[in-house]
C-alpha positions as CSV (number, residue, x, y, z in Angstrom):
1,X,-29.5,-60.0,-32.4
2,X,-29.4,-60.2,-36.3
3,X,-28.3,-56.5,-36.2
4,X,-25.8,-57.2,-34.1
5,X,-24.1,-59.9,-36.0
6,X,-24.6,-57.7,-39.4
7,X,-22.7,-55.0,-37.4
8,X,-20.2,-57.0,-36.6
9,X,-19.4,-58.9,-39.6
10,X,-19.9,-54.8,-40.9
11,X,-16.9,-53.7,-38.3
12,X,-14.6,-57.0,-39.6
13,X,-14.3,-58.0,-35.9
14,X,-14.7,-61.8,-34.5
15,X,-18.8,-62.5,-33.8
16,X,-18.4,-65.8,-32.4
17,X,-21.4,-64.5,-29.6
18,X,-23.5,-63.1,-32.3
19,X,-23.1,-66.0,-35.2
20,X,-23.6,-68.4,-32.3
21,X,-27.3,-67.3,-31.3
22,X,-28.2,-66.3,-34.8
23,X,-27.5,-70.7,-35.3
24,X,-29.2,-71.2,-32.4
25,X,-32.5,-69.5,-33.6
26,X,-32.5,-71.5,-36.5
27,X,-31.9,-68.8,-39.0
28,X,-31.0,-68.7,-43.0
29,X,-28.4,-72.1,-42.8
30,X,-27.0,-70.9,-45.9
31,X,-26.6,-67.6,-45.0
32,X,-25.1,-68.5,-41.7
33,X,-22.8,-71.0,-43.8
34,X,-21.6,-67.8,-45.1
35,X,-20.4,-66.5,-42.0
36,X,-18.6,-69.9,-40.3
37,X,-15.2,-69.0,-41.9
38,X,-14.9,-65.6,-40.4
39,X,-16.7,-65.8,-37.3
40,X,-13.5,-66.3,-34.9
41,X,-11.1,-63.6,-37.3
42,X,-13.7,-61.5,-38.5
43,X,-14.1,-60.5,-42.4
44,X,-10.4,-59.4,-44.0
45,X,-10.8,-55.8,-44.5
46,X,-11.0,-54.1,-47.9
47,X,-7.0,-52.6,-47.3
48,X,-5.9,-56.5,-45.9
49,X,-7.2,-58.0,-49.3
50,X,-6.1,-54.8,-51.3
51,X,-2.6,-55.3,-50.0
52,X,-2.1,-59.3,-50.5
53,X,-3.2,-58.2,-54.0
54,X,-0.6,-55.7,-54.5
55,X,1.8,-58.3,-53.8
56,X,1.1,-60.7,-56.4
57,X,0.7,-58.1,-58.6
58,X,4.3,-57.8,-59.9
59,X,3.9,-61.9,-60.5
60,X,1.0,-60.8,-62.1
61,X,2.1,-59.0,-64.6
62,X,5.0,-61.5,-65.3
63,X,2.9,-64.3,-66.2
64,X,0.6,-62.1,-68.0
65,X,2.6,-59.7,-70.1
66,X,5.0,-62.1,-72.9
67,X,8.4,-62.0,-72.4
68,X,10.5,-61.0,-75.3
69,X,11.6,-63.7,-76.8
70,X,10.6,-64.4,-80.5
71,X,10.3,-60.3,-80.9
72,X,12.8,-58.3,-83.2
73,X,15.8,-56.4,-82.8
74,X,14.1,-53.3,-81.7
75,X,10.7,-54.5,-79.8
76,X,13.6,-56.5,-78.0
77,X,15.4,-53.1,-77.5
78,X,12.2,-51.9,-76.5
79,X,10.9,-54.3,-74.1
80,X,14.2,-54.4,-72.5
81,X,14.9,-50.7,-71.9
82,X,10.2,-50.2,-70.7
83,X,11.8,-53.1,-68.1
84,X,15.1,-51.5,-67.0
85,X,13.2,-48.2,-66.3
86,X,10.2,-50.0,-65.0
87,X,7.8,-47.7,-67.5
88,X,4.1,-49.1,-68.1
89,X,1.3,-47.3,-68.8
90,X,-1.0,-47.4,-65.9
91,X,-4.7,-46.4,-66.9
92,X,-8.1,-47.5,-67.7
93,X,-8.4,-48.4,-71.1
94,X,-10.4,-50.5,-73.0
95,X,-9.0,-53.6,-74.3
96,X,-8.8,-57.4,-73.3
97,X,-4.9,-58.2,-73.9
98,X,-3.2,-59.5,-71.0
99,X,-1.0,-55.6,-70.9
100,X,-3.9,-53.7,-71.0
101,X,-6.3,-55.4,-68.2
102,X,-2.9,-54.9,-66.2
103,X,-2.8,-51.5,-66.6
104,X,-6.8,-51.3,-65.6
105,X,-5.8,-53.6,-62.0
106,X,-3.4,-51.4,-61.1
107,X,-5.4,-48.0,-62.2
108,X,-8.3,-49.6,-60.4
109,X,-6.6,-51.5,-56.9
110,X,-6.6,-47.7,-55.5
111,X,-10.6,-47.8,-55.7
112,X,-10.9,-51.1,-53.6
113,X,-14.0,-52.3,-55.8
114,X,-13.6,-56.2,-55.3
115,X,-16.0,-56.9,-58.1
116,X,-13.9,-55.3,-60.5
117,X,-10.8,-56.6,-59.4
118,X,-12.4,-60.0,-60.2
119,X,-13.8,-59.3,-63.1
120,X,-9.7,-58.3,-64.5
121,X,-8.6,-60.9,-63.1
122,X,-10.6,-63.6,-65.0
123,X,-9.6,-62.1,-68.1
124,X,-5.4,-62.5,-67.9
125,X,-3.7,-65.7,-68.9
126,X,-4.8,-69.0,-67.2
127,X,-1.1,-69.3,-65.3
128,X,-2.1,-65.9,-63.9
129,X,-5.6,-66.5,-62.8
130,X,-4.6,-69.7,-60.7
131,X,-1.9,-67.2,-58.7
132,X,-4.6,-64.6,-58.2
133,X,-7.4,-67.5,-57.5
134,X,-7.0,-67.7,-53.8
135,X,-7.5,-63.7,-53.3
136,X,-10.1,-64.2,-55.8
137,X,-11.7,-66.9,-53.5
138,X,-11.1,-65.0,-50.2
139,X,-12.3,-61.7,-51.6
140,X,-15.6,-63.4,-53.1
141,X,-16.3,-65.0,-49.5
142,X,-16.2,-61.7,-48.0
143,X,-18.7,-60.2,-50.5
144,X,-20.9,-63.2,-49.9
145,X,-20.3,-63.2,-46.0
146,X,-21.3,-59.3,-45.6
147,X,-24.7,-60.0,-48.2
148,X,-25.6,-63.2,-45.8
149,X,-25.2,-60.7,-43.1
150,X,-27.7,-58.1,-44.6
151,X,-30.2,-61.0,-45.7
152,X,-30.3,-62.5,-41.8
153,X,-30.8,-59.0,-40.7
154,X,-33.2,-58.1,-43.0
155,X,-35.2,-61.6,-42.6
156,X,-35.5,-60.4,-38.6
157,X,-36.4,-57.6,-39.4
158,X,-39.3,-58.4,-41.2
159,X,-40.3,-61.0,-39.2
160,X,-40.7,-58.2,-36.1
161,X,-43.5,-57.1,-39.0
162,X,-45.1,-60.1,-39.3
163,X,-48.5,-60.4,-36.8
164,X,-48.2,-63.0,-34.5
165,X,-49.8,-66.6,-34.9
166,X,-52.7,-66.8,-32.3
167,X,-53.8,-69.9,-30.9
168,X,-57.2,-70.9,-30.8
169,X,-59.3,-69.1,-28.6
170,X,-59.9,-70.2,-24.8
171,X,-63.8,-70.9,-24.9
């Protein structure tokens, strides 16, 4: 039963059946807590959560990267014509300003690795981080709804290990 539910939280389909008798045998509450959310929907797939990111990503950058006001004649000239041809580097580089750990989420969305992805996002500007906060929410709920899976099937499974409590004996 607790492999079933790990496989289908796995497979990101509903497990209503499966999260329903895990509760009823009185498993990991916390764990299972884990699970409520999704169990009608199923998890949000890596490309679902991947996609909704994309699309904040040019709001992203907006409220990261400054805008060129206060800049001189010619990083005014330059901003302007790096917007009108839509030209920014796109790599993974070291660095903490707001530019740069733009570049690394967009050089890294490809790769799907949702720890990461938060990890970039903390860093921009706070207007930033409170646009990205609900995929950062729903993306950390799936991480912790697919490890509560594991740990429930794991706990059965060593519980099938454990020797069984005997009674006293019948005299």
């Amino acid at each position: 039963m607790a492999t079933a539910l790990r496989s289908a939280v796995e497979r990101n389909s509903p497990f209503t059946a499966e999260f329903g008798a895990a509760r009823s045998l009185g498993l990991d509450e916390r764990a299972l807590a884990a699970l409520a959310p999704f169990a009608a929907t199923g998890l949000p797939t890596r490309t679902e959560l991947f996609h909704s990111l994309s699309t904040l990503v040019p709001e992203l950058r907006r409220l990261s990267v400054p805008s060129a006001q206060g800049l001189g004649y010619l990083e005014r000239l330059q901003a302007s014509a790096v917007k009108m041809l839509n030209i920014r580097p796109v790599r993974d580089e070291p660095g903490d300003d707001p530019a740069t750990v733009m570049s690394r989420i967009e050089f890294k969305m490809p790769q799907q690795d949702i720890e990461a992805m938060v990890a970039e996002l903390d860093k921009l500007p706070t207007p930033a981080r409170e646009l990205a906060q609900g995929w950062r929410t729903k993306a950390l709920a799936r991480q912790e709804a697919l490890e509560s899976a594991r740990l429930i099937a794991a706990a059965a499974l060593a519980k099938l290990g454990e020797p069984a409590l005997r009674g006293p004996s019948p005299p």
